[in-house]
C-alpha positions as CSV (number, residue, x, y, z in Angstrom):
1,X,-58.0,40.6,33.6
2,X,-57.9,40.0,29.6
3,X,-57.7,43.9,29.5
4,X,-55.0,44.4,31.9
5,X,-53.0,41.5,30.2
6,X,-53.9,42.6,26.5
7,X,-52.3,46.0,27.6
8,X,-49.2,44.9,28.8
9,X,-47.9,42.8,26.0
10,X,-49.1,45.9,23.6
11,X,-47.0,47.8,26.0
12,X,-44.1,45.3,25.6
13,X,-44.7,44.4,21.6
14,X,-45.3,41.2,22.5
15,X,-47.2,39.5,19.8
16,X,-50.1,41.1,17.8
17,X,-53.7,41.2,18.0
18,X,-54.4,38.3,16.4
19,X,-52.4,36.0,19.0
20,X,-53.4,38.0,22.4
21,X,-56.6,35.7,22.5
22,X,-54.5,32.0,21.9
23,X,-51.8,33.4,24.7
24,X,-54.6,34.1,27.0
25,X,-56.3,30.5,26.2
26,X,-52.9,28.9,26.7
27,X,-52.4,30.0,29.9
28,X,-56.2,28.9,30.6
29,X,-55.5,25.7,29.2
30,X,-52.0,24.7,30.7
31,X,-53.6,25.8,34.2
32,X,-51.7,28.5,34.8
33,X,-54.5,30.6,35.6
34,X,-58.0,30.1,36.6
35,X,-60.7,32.5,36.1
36,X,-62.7,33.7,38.5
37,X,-65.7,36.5,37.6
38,X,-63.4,38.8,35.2
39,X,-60.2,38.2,36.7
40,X,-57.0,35.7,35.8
41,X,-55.7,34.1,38.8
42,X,-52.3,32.6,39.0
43,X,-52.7,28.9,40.0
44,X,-50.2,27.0,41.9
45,X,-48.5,25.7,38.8
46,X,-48.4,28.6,37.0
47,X,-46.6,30.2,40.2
48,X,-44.0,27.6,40.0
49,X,-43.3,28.1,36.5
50,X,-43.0,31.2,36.8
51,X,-40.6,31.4,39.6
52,X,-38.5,28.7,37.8
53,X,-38.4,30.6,34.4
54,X,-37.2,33.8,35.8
55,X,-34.7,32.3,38.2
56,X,-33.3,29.9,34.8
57,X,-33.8,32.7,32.5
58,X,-33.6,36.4,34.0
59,X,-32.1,38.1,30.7
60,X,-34.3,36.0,28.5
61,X,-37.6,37.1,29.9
62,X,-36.3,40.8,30.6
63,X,-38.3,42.7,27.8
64,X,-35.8,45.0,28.0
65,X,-33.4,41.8,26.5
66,X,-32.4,43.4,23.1
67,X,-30.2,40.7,21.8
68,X,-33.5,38.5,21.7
69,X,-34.9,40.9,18.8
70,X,-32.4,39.2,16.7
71,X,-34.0,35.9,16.9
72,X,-37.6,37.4,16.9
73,X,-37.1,39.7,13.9
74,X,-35.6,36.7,11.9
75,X,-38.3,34.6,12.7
76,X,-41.1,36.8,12.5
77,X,-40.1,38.3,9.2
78,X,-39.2,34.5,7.6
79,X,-42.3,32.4,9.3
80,X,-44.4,35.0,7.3
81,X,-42.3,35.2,3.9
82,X,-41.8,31.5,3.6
83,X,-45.3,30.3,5.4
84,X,-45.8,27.3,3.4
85,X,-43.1,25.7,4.4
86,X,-43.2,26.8,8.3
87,X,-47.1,25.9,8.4
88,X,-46.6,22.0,8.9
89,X,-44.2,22.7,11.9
90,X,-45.9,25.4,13.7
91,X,-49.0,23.3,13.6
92,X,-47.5,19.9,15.1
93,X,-45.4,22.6,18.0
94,X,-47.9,25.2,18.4
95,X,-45.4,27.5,17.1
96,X,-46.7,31.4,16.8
97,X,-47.2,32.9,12.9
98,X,-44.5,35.4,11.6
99,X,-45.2,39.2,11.2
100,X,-42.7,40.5,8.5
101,X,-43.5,43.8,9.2
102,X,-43.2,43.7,13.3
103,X,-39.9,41.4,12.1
104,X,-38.0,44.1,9.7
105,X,-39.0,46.6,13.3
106,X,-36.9,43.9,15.4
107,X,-34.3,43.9,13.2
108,X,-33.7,47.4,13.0
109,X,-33.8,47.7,16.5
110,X,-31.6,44.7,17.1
111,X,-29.3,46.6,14.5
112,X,-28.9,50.0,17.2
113,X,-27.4,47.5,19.7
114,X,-24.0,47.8,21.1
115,X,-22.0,44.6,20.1
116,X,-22.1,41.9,17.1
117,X,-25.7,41.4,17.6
118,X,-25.5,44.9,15.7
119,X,-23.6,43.4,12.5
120,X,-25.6,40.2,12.5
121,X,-28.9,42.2,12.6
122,X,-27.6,44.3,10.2
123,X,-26.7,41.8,7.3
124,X,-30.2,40.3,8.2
125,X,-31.7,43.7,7.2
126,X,-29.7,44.2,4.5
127,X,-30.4,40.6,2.4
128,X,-33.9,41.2,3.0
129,X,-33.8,45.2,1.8
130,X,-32.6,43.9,-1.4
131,X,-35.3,41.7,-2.0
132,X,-37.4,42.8,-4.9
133,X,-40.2,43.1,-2.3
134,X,-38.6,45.4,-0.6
135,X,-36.2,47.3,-2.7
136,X,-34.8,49.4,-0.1
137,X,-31.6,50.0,-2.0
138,X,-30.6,52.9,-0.5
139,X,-31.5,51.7,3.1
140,X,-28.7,48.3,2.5
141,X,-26.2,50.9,0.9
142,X,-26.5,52.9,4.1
143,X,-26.4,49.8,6.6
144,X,-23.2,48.0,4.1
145,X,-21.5,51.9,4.4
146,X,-21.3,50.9,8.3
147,X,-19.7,47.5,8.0
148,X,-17.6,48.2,5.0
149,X,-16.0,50.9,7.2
150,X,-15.8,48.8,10.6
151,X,-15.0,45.5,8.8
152,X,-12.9,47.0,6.0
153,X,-11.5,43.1,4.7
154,X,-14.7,41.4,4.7
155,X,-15.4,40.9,0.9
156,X,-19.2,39.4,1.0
157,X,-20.0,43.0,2.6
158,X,-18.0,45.1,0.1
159,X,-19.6,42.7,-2.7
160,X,-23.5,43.5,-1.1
161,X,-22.7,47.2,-1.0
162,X,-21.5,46.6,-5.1
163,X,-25.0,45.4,-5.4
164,X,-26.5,48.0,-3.5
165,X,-24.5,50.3,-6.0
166,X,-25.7,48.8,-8.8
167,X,-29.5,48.4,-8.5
168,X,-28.9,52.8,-7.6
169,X,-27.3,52.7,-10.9
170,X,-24.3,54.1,-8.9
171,X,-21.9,51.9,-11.4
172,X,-18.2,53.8,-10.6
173,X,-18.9,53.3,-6.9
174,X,-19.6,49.8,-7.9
175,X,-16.8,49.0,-10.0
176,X,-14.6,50.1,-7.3
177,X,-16.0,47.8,-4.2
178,X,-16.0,44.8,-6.9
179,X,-12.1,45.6,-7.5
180,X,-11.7,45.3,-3.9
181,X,-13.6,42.5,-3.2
182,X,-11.6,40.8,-6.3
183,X,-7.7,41.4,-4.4
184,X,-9.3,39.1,-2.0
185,X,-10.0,36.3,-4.6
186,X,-7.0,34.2,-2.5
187,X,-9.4,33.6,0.5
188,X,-10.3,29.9,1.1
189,X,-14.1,29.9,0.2
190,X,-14.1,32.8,-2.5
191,X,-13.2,30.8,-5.1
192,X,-16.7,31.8,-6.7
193,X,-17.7,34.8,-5.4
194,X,-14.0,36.0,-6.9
195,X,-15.2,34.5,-10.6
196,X,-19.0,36.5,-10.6
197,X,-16.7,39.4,-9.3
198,X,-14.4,39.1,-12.3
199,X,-17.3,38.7,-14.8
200,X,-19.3,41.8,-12.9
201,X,-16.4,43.7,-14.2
202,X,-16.4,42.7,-17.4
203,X,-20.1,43.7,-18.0
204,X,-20.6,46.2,-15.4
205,X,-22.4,48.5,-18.1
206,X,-24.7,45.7,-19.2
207,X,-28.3,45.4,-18.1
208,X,-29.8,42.8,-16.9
209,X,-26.6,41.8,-14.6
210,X,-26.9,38.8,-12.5
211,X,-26.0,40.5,-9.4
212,X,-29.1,39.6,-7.7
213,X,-29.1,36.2,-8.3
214,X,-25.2,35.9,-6.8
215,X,-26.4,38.3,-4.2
216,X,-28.7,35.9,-2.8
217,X,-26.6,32.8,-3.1
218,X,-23.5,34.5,-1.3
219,X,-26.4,35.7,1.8
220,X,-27.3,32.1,2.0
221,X,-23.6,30.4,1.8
222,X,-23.0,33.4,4.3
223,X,-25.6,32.2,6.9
């Protein structure tokens, strides 16, 4: 029934309230099911499809598939931040709306996964904790702590966890991650990142720095 099928993907976190009722009517209008009284029967086609998308894609339709939260955080949490410019194209494709909260949930739990699904969740989180919506400073400082320490050379996570530093008024700590991220000024395509670094330095202990600015032009370049 709508019940039964309303439970299970609350069950699963599949979607929200708001798109239960346009799942249900897709599967109604695809002829998938059929109703009949108060029930949802499977219809012929809908058995096929079925059987053919969880022989094709077993791990994919396993809710118990964590390195899909990856893919689902992102997009829920940027389909709702950036919705202007994602209305257009989930109109023409039917494409679900974005849930920035359910997204950042995703994320973090995509972030507690074995693997580099883990670090790639994790960078996610942290780009979008230092958003001035957000300002979760202490949160990215504690996710940039854990890839600072398993990815020790990488200087656009030593750089983030300067920023982190910075907005905590934590400018020593700070000053010390930017001198590290600057001895690696020789790496091909941190040619810039090594001049903001230099001039961080210079000004470390003047307000208004334009850390957030670089911050968020390094996440993109990163991406």
């Amino acid at each position: 029934t709508d019940a039964t099928i309303v439970k299970t993907l609350e069950e699963l976190g599949i979607g929200r309230p708001s798109t239960y009722a346009p799942i249900i009517s897709v599967l109604l209008d695809r002829y998938y099911v059929v109703r009949k009284s108060r029930q949802l029967i499977p219809t012929i086609l809908g058995k096929i499809i079925n059987d053919l998308l969880t022989r094709s894609f077993p791990e994919l339709l396993d809710p118990n598939f964590k390195d899909a939260l990856l893919g689902l955080g992102a997009y829920n949490y940027y389909v709702e931040e950036y919705g202007g410019i994602y209305k257009p194209l989930r109109f023409l494709i039917r494409l679900p709306a974005g849930d920035r909260r359910r997204g950042i949930q995703q994320l973090e739990e995509a972030s507690q996964v074995d693997g580099f699904i883990s670090t790639e969740a994790k960078f996610f989180l942290v780009s979008i904790y230092l958003r001035d919506s957000q300002k979760r400073y202490a949160d990215a400082e504690r996710m940039l702590h854990d890839l600072t320490e398993k990815y020790p050379n990488n200087p656009i996570f030593r750089f983030a966890l300067g920023h982190a530093q910075i907005m905590q008024h934590q400018y020593d700590s700070a000053r010390e991650n930017f001198k590290k991220v600057a001895a690696h000024r020789e790496t091909p395509g941190l040619g810039d990142l090594a001049i903001q670094v230099k001039k961080e330095l210079e000004s470390l202990n003047t307000k208004g720095s334009s850390l957030g600015r670089a911050m968020g032009e390094v996440s993109a370049d990163s991406r």
